[in-house]
C-alpha positions in Angstrom: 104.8 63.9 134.7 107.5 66.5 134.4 106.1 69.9 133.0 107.8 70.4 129.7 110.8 73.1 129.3 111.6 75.8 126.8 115.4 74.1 127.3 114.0 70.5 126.1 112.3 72.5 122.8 115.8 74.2 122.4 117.7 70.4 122.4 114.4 68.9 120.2 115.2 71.4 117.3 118.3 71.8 117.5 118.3 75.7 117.6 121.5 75.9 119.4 123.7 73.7 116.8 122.2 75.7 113.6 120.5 79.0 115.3 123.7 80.1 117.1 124.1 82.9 117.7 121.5 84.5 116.0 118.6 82.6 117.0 117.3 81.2 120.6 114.6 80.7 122.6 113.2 83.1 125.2 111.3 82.3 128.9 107.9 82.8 127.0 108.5 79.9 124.7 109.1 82.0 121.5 111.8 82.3 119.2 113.9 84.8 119.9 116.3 86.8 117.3 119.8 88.4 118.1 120.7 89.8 114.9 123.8 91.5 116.0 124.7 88.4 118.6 124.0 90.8 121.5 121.1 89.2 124.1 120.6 92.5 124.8 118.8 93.3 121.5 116.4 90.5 121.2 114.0 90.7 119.0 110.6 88.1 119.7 109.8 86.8 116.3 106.4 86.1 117.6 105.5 89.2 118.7 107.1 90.3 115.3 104.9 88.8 113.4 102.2 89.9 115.6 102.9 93.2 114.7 103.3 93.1 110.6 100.1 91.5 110.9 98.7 94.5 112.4 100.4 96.7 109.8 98.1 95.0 107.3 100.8 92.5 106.0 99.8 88.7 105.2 100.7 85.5 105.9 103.5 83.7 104.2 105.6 86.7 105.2 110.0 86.9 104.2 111.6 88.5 107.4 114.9 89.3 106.2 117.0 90.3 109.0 119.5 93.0 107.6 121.9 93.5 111.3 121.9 89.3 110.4 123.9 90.0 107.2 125.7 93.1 108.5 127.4 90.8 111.3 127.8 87.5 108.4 130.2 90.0 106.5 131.8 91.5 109.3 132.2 88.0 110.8 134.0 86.6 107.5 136.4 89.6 107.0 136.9 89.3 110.9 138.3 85.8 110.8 140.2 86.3 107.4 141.8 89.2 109.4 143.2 87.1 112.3 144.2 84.7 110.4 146.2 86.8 108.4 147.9 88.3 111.5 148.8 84.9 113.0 150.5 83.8 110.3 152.0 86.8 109.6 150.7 86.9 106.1 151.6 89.8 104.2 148.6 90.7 102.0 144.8 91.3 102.9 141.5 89.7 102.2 139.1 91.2 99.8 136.1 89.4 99.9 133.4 89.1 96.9 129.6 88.2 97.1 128.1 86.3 94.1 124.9 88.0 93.1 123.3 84.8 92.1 122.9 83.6 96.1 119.8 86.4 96.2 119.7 89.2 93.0 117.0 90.7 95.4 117.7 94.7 95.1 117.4 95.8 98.6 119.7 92.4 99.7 122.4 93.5 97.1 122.7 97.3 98.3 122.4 96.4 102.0 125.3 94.1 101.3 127.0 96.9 99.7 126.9 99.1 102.5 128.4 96.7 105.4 131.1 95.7 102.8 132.3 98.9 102.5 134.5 99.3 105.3 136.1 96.0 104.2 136.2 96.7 100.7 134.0 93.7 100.2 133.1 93.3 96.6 130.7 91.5 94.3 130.8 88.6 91.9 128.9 88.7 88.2 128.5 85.1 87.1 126.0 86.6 83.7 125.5 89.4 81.7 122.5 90.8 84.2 124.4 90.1 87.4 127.1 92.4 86.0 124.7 95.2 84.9 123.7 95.0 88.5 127.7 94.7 90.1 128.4 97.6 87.5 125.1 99.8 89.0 125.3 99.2 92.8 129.1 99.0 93.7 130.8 102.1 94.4 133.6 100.9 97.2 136.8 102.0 96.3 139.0 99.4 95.8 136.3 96.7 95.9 136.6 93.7 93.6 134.0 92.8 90.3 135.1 89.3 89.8 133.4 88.6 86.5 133.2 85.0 85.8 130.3 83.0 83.6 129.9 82.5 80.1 131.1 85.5 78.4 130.4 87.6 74.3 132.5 90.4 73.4 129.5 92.8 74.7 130.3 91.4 78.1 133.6 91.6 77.9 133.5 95.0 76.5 131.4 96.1 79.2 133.6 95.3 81.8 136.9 96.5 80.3 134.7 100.1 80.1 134.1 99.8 84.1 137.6 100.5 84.4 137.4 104.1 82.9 134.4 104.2 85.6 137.3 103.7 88.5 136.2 100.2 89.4 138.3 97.0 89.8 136.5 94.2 87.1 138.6 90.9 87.0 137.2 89.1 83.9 137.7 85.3 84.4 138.7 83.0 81.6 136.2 80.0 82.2 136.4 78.6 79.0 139.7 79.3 76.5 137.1 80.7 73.6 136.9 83.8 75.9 140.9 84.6 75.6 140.2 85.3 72.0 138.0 87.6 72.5 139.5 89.4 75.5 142.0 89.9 73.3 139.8 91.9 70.4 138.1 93.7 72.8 141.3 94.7 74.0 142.9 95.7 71.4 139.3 97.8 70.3 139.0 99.5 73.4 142.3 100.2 73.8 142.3 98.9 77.6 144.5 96.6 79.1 142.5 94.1 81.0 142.6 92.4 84.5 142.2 88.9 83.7 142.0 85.7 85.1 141.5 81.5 84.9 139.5 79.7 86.7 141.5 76.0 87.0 139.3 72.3 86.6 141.3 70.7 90.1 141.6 67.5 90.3 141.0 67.6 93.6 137.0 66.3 94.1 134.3 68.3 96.1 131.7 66.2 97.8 128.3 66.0 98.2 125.5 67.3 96.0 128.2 69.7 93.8 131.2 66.8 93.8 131.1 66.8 89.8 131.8 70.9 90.0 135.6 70.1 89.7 137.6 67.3 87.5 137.5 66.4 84.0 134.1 66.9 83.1 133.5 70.3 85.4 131.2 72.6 83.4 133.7 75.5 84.1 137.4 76.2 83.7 140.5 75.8 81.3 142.5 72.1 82.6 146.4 72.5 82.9 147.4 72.0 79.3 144.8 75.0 78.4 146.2 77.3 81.5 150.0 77.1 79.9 148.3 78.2 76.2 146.9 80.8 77.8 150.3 82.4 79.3 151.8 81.6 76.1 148.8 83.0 74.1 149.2 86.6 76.3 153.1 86.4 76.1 152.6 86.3 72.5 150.1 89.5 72.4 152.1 91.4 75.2 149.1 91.1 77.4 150.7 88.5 79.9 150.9 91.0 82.5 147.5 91.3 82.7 146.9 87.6 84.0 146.6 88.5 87.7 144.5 85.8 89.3 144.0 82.3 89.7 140.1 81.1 90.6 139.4 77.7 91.5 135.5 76.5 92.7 135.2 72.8 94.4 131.5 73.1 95.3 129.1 74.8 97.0 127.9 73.8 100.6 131.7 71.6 101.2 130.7 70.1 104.6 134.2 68.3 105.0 137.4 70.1 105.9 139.8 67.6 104.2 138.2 68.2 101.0 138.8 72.3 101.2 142.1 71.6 102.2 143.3 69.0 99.6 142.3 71.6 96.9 144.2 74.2 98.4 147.0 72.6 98.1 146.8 72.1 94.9 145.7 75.3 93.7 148.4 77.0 95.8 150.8 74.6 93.2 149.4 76.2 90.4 149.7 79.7 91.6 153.0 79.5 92.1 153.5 78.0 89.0 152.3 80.7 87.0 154.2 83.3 89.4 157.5 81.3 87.7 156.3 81.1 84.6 156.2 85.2 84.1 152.2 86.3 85.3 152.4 88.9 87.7 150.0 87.3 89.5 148.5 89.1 92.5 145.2 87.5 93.4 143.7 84.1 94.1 139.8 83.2 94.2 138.9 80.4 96.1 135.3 80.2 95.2 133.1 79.5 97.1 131.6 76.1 99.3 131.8 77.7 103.0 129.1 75.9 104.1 126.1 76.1 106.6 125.7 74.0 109.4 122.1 73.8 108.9 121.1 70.5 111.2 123.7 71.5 113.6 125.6 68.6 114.0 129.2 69.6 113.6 129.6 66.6 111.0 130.3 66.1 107.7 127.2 65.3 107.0 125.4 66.7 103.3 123.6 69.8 105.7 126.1 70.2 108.1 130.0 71.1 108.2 133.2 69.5 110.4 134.9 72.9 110.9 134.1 76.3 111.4 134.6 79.7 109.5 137.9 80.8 111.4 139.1 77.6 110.6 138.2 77.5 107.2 140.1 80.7 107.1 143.2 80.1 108.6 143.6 76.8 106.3 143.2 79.3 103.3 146.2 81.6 104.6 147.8 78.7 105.6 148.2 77.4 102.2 149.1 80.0 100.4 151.3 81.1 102.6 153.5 78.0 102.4 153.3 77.3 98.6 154.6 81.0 98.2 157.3 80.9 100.5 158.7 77.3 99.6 159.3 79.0 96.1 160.0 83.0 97.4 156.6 84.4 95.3 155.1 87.0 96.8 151.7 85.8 98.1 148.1 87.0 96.7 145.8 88.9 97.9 143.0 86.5 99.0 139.6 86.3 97.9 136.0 84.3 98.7 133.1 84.0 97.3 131.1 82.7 100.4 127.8 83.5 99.1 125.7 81.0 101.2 127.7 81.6 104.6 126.7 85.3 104.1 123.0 85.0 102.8 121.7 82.0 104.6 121.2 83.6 108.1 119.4 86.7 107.8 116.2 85.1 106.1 112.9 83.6 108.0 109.8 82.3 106.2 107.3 82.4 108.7 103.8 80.7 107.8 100.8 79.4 109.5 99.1 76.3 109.5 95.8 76.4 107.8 94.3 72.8 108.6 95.6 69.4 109.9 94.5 66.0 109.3 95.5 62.7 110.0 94.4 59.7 111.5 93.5 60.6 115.5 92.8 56.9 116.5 90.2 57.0 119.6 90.0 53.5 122.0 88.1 50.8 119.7 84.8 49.3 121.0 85.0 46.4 123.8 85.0 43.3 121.1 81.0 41.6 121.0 79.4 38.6 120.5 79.3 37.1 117.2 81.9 39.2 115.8 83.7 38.0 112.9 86.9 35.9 113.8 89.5 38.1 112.0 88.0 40.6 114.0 88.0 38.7 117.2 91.8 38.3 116.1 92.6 41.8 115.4 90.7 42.9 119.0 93.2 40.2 120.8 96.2 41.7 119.3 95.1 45.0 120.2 95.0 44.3 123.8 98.0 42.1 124.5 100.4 44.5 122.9 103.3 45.2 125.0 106.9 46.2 124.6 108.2 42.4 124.4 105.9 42.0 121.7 106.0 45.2 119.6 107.0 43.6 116.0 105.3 40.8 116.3 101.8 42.3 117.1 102.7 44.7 114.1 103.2 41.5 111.8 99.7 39.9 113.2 97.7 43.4 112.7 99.0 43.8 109.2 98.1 40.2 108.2 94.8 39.9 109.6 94.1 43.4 107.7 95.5 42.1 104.3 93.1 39.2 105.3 89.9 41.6 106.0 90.3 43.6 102.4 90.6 39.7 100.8 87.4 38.7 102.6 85.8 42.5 101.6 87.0 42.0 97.8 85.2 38.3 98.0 82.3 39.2 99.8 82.4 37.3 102.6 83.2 40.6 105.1 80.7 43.9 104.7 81.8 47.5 105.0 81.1 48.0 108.6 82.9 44.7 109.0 85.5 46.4 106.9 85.5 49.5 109.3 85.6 48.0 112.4 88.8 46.2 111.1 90.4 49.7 109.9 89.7 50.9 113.4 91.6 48.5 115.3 93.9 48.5 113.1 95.0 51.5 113.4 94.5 52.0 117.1 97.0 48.5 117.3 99.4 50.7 114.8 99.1 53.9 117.8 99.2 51.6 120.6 102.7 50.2 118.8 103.8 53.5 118.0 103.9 54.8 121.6 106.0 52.0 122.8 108.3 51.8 119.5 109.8 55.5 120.9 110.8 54.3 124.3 112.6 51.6 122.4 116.9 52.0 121.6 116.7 50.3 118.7 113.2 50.3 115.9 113.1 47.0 113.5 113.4 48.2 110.2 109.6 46.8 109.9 108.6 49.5 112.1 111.2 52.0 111.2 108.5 53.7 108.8 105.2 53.6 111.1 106.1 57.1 112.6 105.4 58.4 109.1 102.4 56.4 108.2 100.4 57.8 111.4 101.7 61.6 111.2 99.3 64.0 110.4 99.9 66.8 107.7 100.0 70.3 108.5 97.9 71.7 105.4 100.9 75.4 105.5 100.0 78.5 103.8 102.9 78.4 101.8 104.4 77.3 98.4 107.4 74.7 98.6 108.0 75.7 95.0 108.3 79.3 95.3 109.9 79.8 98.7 111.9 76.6 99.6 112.4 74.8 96.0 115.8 73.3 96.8 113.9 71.1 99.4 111.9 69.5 96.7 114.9 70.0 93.9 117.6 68.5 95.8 116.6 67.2 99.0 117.9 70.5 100.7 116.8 70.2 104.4 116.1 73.3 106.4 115.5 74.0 110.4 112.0 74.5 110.7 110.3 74.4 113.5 107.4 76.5 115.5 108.1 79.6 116.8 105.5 79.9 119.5 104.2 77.6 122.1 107.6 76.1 122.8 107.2 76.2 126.9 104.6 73.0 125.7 105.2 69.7 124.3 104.7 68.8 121.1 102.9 65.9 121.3 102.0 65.7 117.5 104.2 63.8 114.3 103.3 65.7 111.5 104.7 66.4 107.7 104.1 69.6 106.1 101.4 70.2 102.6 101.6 73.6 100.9 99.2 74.8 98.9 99.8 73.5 95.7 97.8 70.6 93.8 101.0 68.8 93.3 102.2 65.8 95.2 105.4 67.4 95.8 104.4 70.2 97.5 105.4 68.9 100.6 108.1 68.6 103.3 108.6 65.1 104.9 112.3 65.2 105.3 113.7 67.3 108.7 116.8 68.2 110.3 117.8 65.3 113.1 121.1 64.9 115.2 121.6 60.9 114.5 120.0 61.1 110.7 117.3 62.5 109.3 114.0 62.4 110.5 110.6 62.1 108.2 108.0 63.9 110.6 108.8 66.6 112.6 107.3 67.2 116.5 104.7 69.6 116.4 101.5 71.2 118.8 98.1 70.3 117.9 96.4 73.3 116.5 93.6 74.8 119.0 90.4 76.2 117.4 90.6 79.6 116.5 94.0 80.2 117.0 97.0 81.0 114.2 99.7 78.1 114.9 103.2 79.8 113.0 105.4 77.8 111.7 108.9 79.4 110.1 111.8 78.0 108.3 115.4 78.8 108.7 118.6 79.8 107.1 116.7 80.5 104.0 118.7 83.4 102.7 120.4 81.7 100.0 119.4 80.9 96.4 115.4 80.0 97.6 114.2 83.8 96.6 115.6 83.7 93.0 115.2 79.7 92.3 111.5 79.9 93.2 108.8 79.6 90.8 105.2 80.0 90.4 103.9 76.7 90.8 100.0 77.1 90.4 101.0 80.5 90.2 101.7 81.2 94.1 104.0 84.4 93.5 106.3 86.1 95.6 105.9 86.4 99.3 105.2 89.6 101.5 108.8 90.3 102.4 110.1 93.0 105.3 113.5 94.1 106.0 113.6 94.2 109.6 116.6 96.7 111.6 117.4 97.3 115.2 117.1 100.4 116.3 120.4 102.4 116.8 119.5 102.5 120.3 119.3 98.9 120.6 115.7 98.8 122.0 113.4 97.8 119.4 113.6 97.9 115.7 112.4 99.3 112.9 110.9 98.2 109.6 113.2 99.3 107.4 111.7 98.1 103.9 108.4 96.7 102.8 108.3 94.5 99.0 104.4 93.9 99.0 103.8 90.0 97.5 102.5 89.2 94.2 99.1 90.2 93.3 96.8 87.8 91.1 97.0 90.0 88.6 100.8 90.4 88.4 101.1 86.6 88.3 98.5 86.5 85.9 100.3 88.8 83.8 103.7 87.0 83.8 101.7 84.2 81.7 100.3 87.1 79.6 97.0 87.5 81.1 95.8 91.0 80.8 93.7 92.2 83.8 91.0 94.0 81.5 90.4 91.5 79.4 90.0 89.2 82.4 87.2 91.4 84.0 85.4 91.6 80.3 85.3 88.2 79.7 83.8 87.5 82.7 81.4 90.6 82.7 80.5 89.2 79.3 79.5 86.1 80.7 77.8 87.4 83.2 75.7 89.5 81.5 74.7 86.5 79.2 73.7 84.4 82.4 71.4 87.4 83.3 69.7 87.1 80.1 69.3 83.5 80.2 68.1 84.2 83.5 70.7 81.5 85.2 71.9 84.0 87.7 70.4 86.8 89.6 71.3 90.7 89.7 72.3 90.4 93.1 74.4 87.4 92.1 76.0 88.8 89.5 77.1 91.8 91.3 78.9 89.6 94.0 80.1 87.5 91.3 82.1 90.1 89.7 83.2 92.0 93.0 84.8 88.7 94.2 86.8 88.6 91.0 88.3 91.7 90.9 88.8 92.1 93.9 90.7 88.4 93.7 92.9 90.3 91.0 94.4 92.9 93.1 94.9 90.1 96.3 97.7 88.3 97.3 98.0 84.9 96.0 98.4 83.1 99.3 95.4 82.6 101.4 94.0 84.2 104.2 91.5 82.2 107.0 91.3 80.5 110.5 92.7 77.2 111.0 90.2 74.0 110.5 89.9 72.2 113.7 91.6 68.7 113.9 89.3 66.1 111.6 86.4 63.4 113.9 88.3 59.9 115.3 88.1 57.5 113.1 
C-alpha cells in the first residue's frame, strides 16, 4: 500500500476549492494559514494552538484572523476598482459593512481601520447597530447606510450625525418612515439624505429566495416608490432622495440571479433620475456569497462566479442603464458582509471521546448453534462484491428474525448477542466493499452513517455554529493535524449539549453532501483538534446558550510587521459560570450561601464529613469563576463488540 500524502488530505477536504488562498496544508501535515495570501508568512495553526494553550487559554478557542479581513476588504474594493477602470466608469465604489454579520467590538474597529483608505463604510440595520456605526466610524467620507425598521428617535439620531461631519443615508424600508423623516426634518431643521429600498421582482434563490417579491419583509413596491417622489416634491425635500437600495438575498450562489436584478434595479434608477431625484447612489445589498464546499457551482454552499466577476456585472449594469438614457451614473455601493467576515474566523476544538461500533472478526460458527445463526455466520463469509445488496437484504432479515424469536422466547440474550455481532461485522464487511463500488443502491446508500462513530467535540453547535442546526448551513471542517495520515475513521460530530441536535452529520462534499466525515482514530493520551471554517459571519452574534455553554475563548491573531511570526493582538477571555449564570439572573453570592447553607445542615445531620464539605464547596466556587466548556484527556476508543 501506498503511504498516504498531505496532497490526497488537501483533495479529501477540499481545502483548495474553499481555503484558497488563505488556508493550506504544510509538509508536516498541519493546516497552514496565509492571512495576507503570501506563502511566505505562514502561520501553523497547529503549532498555534499549541501555543495559546501554553498561554493558559482553553479549548473551544475563536482564532480570528485580523490580516484575513484586512486583505477581504482590500480584495473587494480592489476588484470594484478594476472594474470600474475597464469599463471606463466614471464614479467610485464606496463600500459598506452591515454590523449585523459580527457586532463583535474588536471585529467592528479592525474593520474600521483597513476601510479607511477606501472610505469603506458601515451599515445600521437597528437602533443599537447605529449607536455603534455612530461611535466607531470616523472615515471621512465614509458611508452610514441606515436601513431597518425605524421611530423618530432613530431617525432623529441620524439626521444629528450630520452636524457630527458624517455621511448617514436613512433608507425608506417601509412608506410609514417618509412621514416621519419628514417631521424630524422639519424639527431639526436638517435636510436629510434619504433613500428606498425597492421589493424586485426579480427572485433570489436559495435559503433567502422570499427576501425579494411581493411578500419581501422589506421595501416600498413601485406604486409606493412614485408616492414617495411625489410625497418629497410636495414638501421641497425631493432633492434629498439620493439612492436607490435593492437586497435579493444573502449567500446568492448563481450569477444569473445577481444579474437579472441588476437589470432591473438599473431600470428603476434611471427612472427616478427622469422623474426629478438627484439621485447619486445605488445599494446593491448584499448576497456575495462564499464558496464554502468549494465546488464552483451553484450549489446552496457554493457560488458559479467569482468576486471580480460579481463586480464587473455590477458596473456593467449601471453603466448601460445610465447611458441608454444619458443619467449620470451612481456612485456604487455593497453591503458584502459575509464575503468580508466569513474568512478570518476558526473554531478550533478537540475531541473529548469517540464511540461507535468497532466490529472485531466474529467467532468461527459451532456446533449446535441456532439456525438463524448458522444463517447469519454463512452470509457473513460468502460476502463479496457481486453480492453486496443481497447479503445486506439476508443480514437484515435474519436479524429482524432473531429480535422476533428474542420477543417470543424461543432465542436467549447470548443468542441475541451473538446475532448482533455478526451482524454488524456482515454490515463492516459490506461497508468496505460498498466504497470501491461507482454506484451504492439506495438500500445501502445510508449504511456509511449507521456504522460511523461520533466524535463526542468540546464544543456547543448552539453557541458557535447555530446556522448549521438552524438552517442546514454546512461548514469546511476538517482536522488540522495529522493530515500526512489516513483517516481511516467515518465519524459525525456530538457537542456537549443534552440535546439531540447538538450535532453535525451533514459535511461539505464535491458530488453532494456527505453525512460522515473522514476522520483519524484518536490515540490515548493525545488532544485530536478538530476546527471549523469560514465561520466569521453571523455564528458569533446568532449563538446562544444552550445549557448555558457561553461564549468561547476568542484571540485576534496579527502577523508581525516583519512577516516572521505573529502576534496576539487581543485576548476576549470566554464566559465564566458565573456570567452565564447571571444572564438567567443567578447571583453568584447567593449561589455560594445556598449551598454553604446546605452544607452546613449535612454536617449537622452528620451526612457528610468536614473534609467533604470543604471540597464540596471549593469545587463549586471554583466551578463559578471557570469556563463553561470542559477541560480533560480524550477517552480511549470504546471494547469490540
Amino acid at each position: 500500500m501506498q503511504e498516504w500524502t498531505t496532497e490526497e488530505s488537501a483533495g479529501l477536504y477540499q481545502i483548495g476549492g474553499w481555503g484558497e488562498p488563505y488556508f493550506s496544508i504544510n509538509a508536516a501535515g498541519h493546516v497552514a494559514v496565509s492571512p495576507t495570501n503570501d506563502s511566505e508568512s505562514q502561520i501553523d495553526l497547529y503549532h498555534l494552538v499549541q501555543d495559546l494553550e501554553k498561554r493558559g487559554l482553553s479549548m473551544p478557542m475563536l482564532i480570528r484572523f485580523s490580516d484575513i479581513l484586512a486583505d477581504r476588504i482590500a480584495r473587494l474594493n480592489h476588484c470594484f476598482s478594476q472594474a470600474i477602470k475597464e469599463y471606463e466608469y466614471a464614479n467610485v465604489y464606496k463600500g459598506v459593512y452591515p454590523v449585523k454579520v459580527n457586532q463583535q467590538r474588536h471585529v467592528v474597529e479592525e474593520l474600521v481601520e483597513y476601510g479607511r483608505p477606501f472610505q469603506f463604510g458601515l451599515e445600521a440595520g437597528s437602533k443599537p447597530e447605529l449607536l455603534i456605526a455612530l461611535s466607531t466610524l470616523k472615515t471621512p467620507g465614509a458611508l452610514i447606510i441606515c436601513n431597518g425598521y425605524k421611530d423618530s428617535e432613530y431617525i432623529e439620531t441620524a439626521l444629528l450625525a450630520q452636524r457630527l461631519g458624517q455621511t448617514p443615508i436613512i433608507v425608506l424600508e417601509r412608506f410609514h418612515e417618509l412621514h416621519l423623516v419628514i417631521e424630524a426634518a422639519r424639527k431639526l431643521n436638517i435636510r436629510p439624505i434619504l433613500g428606498v429600498r425597492a421589493k424586485l421582482t426579480a427572485r433570489g434563490i436559495g435559503r433567502w429566495g422570499d427576501s425579494t417579491g411581493d411578500r419581501a419583509k422589506f421595501g416600498l413596491n413601485a406604486g409606493e416608490i412614485v408616492e414617495v417622489v411625489e410625497t418629497l416634491r410636495r414638501n421641497d425635500l425631493l432633492s434629498s432622495l439620493q439612492l436607490l437600495h435593492f437586497h435579493i438575498g444573502s449567500q446568492i450562489s448563481a450569477i444569473n440571479v445577481i444579474k437579472s436584478a441588476l437589470k432591473e434595479a438599473s431600470r428603476v434608477f434611471v427612472e427616478l433620475a427622469q422623474m426629478g431625484a438627484p439621485m447619486q447612489y445605488v445599494d446593491v445589498g448584499g448576497g456575495l456569497a462564499i464558496d464554502y464546499d468549494g465546488s464552483k457551482t451553484n450549489f446552496r454552499a457554493s457560488k458559479n462566479y467569482n468576486m471580480q466577476e460579481y463586480a464587473y456585472d455590477v458596473v456593467a449594469a449601471f453603466q448601460e442603464a445610465c447611458k441608454a438614457k444619458d443619467v449620470p451614473v451612481p456612485i456604487l455601493v455593497s453591503e458584502s458582509g459575509r464575503a468580508i467576515a466569513s474568512h478570518q474566523s476558526v473554531l478550533v476544538f478537540d475531541v473529548m471521546g469517540v464511540s461507535g461500533m468497532k466490529v472485531g472478526t466474529p467467532e468461527a460458527l459451532r456446533k449446535g448453534e441456532h439456525v438463524i445463526i448458522q444463517n447469519l455466520y454463512e452470509t457473513y463469509t460468502n460476502i463479496s462484491p457481486d453480492n453486496v445488496q443481497e447479503a445486506y437484504n439476508d443480514a437484515s432479515q435474519f436479524k429482524e428474525e432473531a429480535l422476533s424469536l428474542f420477543a417470543l422466547g424461543y432465542l436467549s440474550l447470548q443468542e441475541r448477542a451473538r446475532v448482533e455481532k455478526l451482524y454488524w461485522a456482515s454490515c463492516e464487511r459490506i461497508l468496505r466493499l460498498v466504497r470501491e463500488l461507482d454506484y451504492i443502491p439506495d438500500e445501502l446508500a445510508d449504511l456509511e452513517q449507521t456504522m460511523a462513530s461520533t466524535y463526542y467535540c468540546n464544543f456547543s453547535v448552539f453557541q458557535s455554529c447555530p446556522d448549521s442546526w438552524a438552517i442546514d448551513q454546512l461548514f469546511p471542517i476538517m482536522p488540522i493535524h495529522r493530515l500526512e495520515e489516513e483517516p481511516t475513521a467515518r465519524g459525525t460530530l456530538a457537542d456537549l449539549t443534552c440535546d439531540s441536535d447538538g450535532k453535525i452529520d451533514q459535511f461539505i462534499d464535491l458530488r453532494d453532501v456527505k453525512s460522515v466525515l473522514e476522520l483519524h482514530p484518536v490515540n490515548e493520551g493525545e488532544t485530536y483538534y478538530l476546527a471549523i471554517f469560514l465561520s466569521g459571519a453571523y455564528q458569533e452574534i446568532l449563538g446562544d446558550m444552550h445549557n448555558l455553554f457561553g461564549d468561547t475563548n476568542t484571540v485576534h491573531i496579527h502577523l508581525n510587521p516583519s512577516g516572521a511570526g505573529y502576534q496576539v493582538e487581543h485576548v476576549v477571555k470566554g464566559d465564566t459560570m458565573t456570567e452565564v449564570l447571571k444572564y438567567v439572573q443567578y447571583d453568584h453570592e447567593a449561589l455560594l450561601e445556598s449551598i454553604r447553607r446546605e452544607a452546613e445542615k449535612a454536617l449537622r445531620d452528620k451526612r457528610i464529613t468536614l473534609s467533604e464539605s470543604r471540597l464540596l464547596l471549593r469545587h463549586y466556587e471554583r466551578s463559578l469563576s471557570g469556563y463553561t466548556y470542559l477541560s480533560q484527556q480524550p477517552e480511549t476508543e470504546p471494547a469490540l463488540i
